[in-house]
C-alpha positions as CSV (number, residue, x, y, z in Angstrom):
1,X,15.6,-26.1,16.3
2,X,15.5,-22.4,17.7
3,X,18.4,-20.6,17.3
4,X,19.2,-16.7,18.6
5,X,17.9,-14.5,16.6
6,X,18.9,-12.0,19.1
7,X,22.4,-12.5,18.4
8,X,23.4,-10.0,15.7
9,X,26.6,-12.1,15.1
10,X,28.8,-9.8,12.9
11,X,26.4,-8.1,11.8
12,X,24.2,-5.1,13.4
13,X,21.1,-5.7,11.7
14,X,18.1,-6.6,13.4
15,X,15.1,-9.1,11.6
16,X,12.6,-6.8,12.4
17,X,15.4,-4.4,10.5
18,X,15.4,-6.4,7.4
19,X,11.6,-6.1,7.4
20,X,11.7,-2.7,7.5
21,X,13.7,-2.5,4.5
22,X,11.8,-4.2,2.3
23,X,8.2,-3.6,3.8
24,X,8.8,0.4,4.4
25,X,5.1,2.4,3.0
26,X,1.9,2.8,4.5
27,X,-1.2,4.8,2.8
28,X,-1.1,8.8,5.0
29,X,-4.2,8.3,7.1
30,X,-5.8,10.6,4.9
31,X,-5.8,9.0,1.8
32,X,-9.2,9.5,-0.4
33,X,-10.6,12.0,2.2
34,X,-12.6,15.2,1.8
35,X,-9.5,17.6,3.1
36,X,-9.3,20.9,1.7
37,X,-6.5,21.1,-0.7
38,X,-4.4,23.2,2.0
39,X,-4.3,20.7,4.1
40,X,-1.0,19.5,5.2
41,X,-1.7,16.1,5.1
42,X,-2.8,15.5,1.8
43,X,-1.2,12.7,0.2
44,X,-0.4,12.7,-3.6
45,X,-1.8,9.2,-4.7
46,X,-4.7,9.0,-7.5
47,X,-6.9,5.2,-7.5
48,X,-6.2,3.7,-11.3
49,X,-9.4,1.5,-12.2
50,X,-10.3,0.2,-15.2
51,X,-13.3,2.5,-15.6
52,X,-15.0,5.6,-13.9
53,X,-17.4,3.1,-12.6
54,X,-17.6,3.3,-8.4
55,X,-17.3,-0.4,-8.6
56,X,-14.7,-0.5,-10.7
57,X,-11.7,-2.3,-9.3
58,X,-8.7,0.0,-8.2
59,X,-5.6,-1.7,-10.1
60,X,-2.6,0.7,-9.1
61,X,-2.1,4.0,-7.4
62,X,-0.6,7.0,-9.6
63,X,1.7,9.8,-8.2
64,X,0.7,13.4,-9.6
65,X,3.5,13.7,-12.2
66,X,1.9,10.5,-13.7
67,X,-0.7,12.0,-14.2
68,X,0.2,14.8,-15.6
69,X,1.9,12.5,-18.7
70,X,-1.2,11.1,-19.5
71,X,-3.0,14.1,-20.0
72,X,-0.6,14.5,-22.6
73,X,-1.4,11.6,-24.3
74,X,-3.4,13.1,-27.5
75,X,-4.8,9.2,-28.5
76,X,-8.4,9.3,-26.2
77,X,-7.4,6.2,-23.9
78,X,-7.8,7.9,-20.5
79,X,-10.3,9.6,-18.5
80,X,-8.3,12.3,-16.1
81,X,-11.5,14.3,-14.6
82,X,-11.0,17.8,-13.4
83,X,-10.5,17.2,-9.4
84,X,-12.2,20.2,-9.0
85,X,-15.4,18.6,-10.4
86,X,-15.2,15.3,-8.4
87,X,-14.9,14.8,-4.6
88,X,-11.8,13.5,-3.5
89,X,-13.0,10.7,-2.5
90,X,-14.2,8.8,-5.4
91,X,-11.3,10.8,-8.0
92,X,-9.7,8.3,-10.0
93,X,-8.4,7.9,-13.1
94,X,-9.2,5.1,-15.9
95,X,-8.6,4.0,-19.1
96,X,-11.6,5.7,-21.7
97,X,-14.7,3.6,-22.1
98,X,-13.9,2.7,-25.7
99,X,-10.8,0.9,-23.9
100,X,-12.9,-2.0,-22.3
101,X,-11.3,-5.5,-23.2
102,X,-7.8,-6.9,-22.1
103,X,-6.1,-6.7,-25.0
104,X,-7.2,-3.2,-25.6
105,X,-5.6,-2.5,-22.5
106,X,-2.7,-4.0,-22.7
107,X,-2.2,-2.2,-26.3
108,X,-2.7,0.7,-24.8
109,X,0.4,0.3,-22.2
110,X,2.2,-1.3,-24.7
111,X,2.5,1.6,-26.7
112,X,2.7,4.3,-23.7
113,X,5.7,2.5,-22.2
114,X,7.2,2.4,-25.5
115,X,6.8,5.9,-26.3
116,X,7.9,6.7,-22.4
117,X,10.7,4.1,-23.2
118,X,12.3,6.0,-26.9
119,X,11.3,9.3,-25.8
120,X,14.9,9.8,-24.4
121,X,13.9,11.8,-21.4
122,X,11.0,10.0,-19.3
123,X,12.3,8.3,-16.5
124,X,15.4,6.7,-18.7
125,X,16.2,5.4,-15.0
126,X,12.9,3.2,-15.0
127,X,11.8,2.3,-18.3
128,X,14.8,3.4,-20.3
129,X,16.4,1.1,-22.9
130,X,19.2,0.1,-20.6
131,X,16.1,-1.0,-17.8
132,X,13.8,-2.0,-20.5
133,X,12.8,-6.3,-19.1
134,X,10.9,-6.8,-22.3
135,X,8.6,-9.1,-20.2
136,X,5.1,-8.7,-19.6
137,X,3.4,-8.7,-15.9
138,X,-0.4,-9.7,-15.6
139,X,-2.3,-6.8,-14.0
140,X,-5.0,-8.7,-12.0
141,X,-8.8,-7.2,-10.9
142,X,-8.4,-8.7,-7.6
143,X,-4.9,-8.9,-6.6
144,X,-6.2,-11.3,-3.9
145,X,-8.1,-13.5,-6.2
146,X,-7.1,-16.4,-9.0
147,X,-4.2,-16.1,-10.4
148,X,-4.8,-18.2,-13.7
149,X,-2.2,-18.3,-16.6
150,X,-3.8,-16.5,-19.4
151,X,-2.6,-16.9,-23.0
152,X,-1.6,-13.2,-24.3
153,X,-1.5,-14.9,-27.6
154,X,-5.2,-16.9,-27.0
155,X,-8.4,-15.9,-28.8
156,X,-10.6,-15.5,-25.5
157,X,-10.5,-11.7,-25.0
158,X,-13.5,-11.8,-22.3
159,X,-13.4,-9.4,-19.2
160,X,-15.4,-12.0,-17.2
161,X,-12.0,-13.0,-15.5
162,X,-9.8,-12.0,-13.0
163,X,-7.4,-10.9,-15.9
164,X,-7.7,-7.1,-16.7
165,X,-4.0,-6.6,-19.0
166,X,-0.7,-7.0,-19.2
167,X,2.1,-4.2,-19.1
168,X,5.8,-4.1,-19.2
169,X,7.7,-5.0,-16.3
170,X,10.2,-2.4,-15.7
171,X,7.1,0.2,-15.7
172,X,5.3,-1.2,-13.3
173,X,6.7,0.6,-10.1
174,X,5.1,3.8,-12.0
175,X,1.7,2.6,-11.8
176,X,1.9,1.6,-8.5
177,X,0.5,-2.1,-9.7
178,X,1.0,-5.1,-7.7
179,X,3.6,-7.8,-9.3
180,X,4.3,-11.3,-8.4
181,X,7.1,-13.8,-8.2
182,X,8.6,-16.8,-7.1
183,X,11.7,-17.5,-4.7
184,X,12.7,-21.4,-3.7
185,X,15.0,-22.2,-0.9
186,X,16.7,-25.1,-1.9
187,X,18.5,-26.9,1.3
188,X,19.7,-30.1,2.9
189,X,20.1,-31.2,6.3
190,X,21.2,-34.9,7.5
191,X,20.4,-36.2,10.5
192,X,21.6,-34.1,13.4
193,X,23.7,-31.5,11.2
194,X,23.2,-28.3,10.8
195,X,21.3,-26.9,8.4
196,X,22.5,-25.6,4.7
197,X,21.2,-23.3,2.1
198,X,22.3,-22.8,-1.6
199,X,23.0,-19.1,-1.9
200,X,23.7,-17.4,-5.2
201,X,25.7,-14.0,-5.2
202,X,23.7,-11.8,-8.3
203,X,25.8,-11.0,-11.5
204,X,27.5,-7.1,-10.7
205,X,25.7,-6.4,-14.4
206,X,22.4,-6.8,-13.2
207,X,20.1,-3.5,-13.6
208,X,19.0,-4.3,-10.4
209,X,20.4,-4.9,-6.7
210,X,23.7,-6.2,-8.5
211,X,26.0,-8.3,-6.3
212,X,23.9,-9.0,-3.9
213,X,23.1,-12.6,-2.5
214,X,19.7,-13.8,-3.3
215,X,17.6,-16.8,-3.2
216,X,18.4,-20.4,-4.7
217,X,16.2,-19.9,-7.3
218,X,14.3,-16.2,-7.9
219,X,12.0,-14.8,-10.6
220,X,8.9,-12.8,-11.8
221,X,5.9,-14.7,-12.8
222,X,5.4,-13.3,-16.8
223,X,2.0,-13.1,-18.3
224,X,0.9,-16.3,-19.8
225,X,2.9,-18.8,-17.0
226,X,1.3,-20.2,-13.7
227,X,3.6,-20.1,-10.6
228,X,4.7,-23.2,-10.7
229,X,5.7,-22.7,-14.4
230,X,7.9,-20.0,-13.4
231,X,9.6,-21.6,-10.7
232,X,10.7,-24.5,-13.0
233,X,11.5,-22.6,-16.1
234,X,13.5,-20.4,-13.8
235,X,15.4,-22.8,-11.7
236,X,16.4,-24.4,-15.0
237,X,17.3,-20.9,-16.8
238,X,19.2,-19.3,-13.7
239,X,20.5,-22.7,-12.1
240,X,20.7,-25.5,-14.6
241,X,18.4,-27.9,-12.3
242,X,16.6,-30.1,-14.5
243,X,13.0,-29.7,-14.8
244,X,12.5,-33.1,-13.8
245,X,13.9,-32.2,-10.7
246,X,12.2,-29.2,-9.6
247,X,8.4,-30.4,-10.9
248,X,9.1,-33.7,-8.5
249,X,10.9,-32.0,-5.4
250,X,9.5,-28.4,-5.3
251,X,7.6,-27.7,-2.9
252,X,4.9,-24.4,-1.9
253,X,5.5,-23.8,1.4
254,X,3.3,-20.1,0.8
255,X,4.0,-16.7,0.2
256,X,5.0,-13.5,1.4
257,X,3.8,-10.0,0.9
258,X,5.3,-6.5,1.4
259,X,4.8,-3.2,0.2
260,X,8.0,-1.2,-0.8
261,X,8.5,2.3,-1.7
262,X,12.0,2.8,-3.8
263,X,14.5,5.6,-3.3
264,X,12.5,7.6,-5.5
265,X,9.2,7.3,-4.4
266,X,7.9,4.9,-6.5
267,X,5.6,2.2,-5.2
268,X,6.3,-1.5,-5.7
269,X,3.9,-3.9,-3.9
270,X,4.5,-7.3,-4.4
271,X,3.5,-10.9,-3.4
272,X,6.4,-13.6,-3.7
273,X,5.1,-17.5,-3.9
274,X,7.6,-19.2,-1.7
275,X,9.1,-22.7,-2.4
276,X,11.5,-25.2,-0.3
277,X,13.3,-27.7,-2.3
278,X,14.9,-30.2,0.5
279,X,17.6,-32.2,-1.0
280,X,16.4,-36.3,0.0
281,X,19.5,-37.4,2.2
282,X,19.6,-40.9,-0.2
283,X,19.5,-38.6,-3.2
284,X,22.3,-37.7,-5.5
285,X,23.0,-34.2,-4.7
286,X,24.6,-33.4,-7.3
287,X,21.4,-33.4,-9.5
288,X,20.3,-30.2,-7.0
289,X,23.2,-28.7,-7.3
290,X,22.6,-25.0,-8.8
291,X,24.9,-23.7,-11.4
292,X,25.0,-20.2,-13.4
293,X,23.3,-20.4,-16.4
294,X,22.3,-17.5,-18.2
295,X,24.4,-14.8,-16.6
296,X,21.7,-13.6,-14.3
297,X,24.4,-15.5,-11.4
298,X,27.5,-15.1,-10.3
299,X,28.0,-17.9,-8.3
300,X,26.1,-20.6,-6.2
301,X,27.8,-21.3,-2.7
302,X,26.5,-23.9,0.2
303,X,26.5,-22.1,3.1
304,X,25.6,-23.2,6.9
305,X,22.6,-21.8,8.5
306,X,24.4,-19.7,10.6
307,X,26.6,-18.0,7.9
308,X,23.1,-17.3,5.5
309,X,21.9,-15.3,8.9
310,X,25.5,-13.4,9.3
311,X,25.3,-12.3,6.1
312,X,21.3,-11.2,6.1
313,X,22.2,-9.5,9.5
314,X,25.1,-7.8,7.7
315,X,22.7,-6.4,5.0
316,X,24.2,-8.3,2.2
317,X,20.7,-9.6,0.9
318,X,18.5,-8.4,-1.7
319,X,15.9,-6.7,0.5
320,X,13.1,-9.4,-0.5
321,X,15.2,-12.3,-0.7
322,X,16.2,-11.7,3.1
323,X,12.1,-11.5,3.8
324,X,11.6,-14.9,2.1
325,X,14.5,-16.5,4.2
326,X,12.9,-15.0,6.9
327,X,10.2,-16.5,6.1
328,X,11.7,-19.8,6.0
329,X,13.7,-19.6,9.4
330,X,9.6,-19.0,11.0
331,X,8.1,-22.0,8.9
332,X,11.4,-24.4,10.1
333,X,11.2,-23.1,13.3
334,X,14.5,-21.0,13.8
335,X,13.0,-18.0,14.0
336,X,10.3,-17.9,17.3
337,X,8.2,-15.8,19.4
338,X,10.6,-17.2,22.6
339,X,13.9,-15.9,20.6
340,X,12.7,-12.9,19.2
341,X,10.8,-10.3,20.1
342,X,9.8,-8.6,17.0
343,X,8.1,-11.9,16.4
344,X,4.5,-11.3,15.9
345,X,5.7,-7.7,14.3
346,X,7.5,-9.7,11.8
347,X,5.3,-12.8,10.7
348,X,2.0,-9.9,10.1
349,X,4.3,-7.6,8.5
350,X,5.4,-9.9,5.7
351,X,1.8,-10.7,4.8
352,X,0.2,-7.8,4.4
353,X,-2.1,-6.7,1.9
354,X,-1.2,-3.2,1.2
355,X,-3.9,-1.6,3.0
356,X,-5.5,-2.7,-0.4
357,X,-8.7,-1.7,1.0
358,X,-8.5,1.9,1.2
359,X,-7.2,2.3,-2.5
């Protein structure tokens, strides 16, 4: 099943390369410590917790300039201690006491990133009108823990859960909160022939990565929805495959994780459940046949194995979307320690946790 990774085909990128790309920040070794403030190595990165408790969990970190925004924020939400009355190590910054249920929270950044949003000057690249997702991410206390749908428009508002809030999507890179998605590889192989993998080129009006090839099926999981309820509500939104389809056929085959630092510095760590979707050889294959539905695609083309690794090797892949089919070549055995080695750099590096530890 192996084939050579080695062999850059037309293209001059390496896997390991593609990696890189997408998982490219690591915490400065002195993060949190004791330095004096001359010291040249610093870093710039503030713990966001929920409260100015010790024990309070860390959900994002927050560059300076960040910071310096919510201290203008004249509506008592957040606590921003002097940091020359706190040790460096346990400096944070957290919503106010009075702030202490979800939906508190969430109003909270509801109303920040809107004010951020119409304000027609704070970061209008990010979380301006023309980037505004108008979908809600969950913010979770444990970003390792359960991930379970919660109703934004239920009546249990307890804090017992792994739930903390929900924020706007576009805005979460600025807080430096971890996000979550879904990616399916949908596929078919018969018998003895080579492998082939529906690849959809992105619509050139996307706000982001526009033009790019991507996975079969791709989204963000929005408060309120499980994974699973992603994946089919997106495979039936971006590809017109029946729901039917996708709940009976679909897959988890895991999930990835990478932390990525943009262009401009700001911090996007995410996790991405992954899904394989194998077309049954005694199937109709039109019924798994993806087709542009609500603009968010271009085009869906069947390409062989071989051509979806050109074109990863030739950079022409959404950064993530290259990790997941990375992903897949390990898990189907294309990709191996014998044929590549990056190997064991590659299957730790896309699932990491983000040094989540030392937050």
């Amino acid at each position: 099943m192996a084939t050579n990774s080695g062999d850059s085909g037309s293209g001059n990128l390496t896997f390991l390369d593609l990696v890189n790309a997408c998982d490219n920040f690591r915490l400065p070794a002195y993060h949190r410590a004791d330095v004096p403030a001359s010291s040249p190595t610093q870093d710039t990165l503030v713990p966001w917790t929920l409260t100015q408790s010790l024990c309070s969990p860390v959900v994002g970190l927050l560059k300076p300039e960040i910071i310096d925004l919510l201290r203008e924020e004249g509506d008592r939400s957040w606590v921003i201690p002097d940091p020359a009355g706190v040790p460096r190590s346990t400096y944070r910054v957290s919503f106010h006491p009075s702030i202490d249920t979800p939906t508190k929270r969430t109003d909270v950044m509801k109303k920040l990133c809107e004010r951020w949003r119409d304000s027609g000057s704070i970061y209008q690249d990010i979380i301006g009108p023309k980037k505004w997702r108008n979908e809600m991410y969950p913010v979770y206390r444990n970003p390792f823990g359960v991930h379970r749908a919660h109703d934004p428009k239920g009546s249990d508002d307890s804090d017992d859960g792994n739930y903390a809030f929900e924020m706007e999507r576009s805005a979460c890179a600025l807080f430096g909160v971890i996000t979550y998605g879904v990616h399916m590889t949908i596929f078919q192989q018969a018998n003895d022939s080579e492998m082939q993998i529906w690849v959809p080129t992105r619509s050139r009006t996307k706000q982001t990565w526009p033009g790019y090839l991507d996975n079969s099926v791709a989204g963000g999981i929005p408060s309120g929805m499980s994974a699973f309820e992603s994946l089919v509500k997106e495979a039936a939104e971006e590809a017109s495959i029946d729901i039917g389809i996708t709940s009976k056929y679909a897959r988890c085959a895991g999930s990835i994780s990478y932390y990525r630092q943009t262009s401009a510095g700001w911090l996007q760590p995410e996790v991405e459940y992954v899904y394989d979707m194998k077309i049954p050889d005694d199937s109709d294959a039109t019924l798994f046949q993806p087709r542009p539905a609500d603009g968010e695609v271009e085009s869906f083309d069947l390409l062989p194995l071989h051509v979806v690794i050109s074109k990863m090797k030739q950079g022409l892949f959404k950064a993530n979307c290259a990790v997941v089919l990375i992903d897949f070549l390990i898990r189907h055995g294309y990709l191996t320690p014998d044929n590549d080695p990056d190997f064991m750099e590659i299957i730790t590096r896309i699932h990491g946790r983000f040094h989540y530890e030392r937050w």
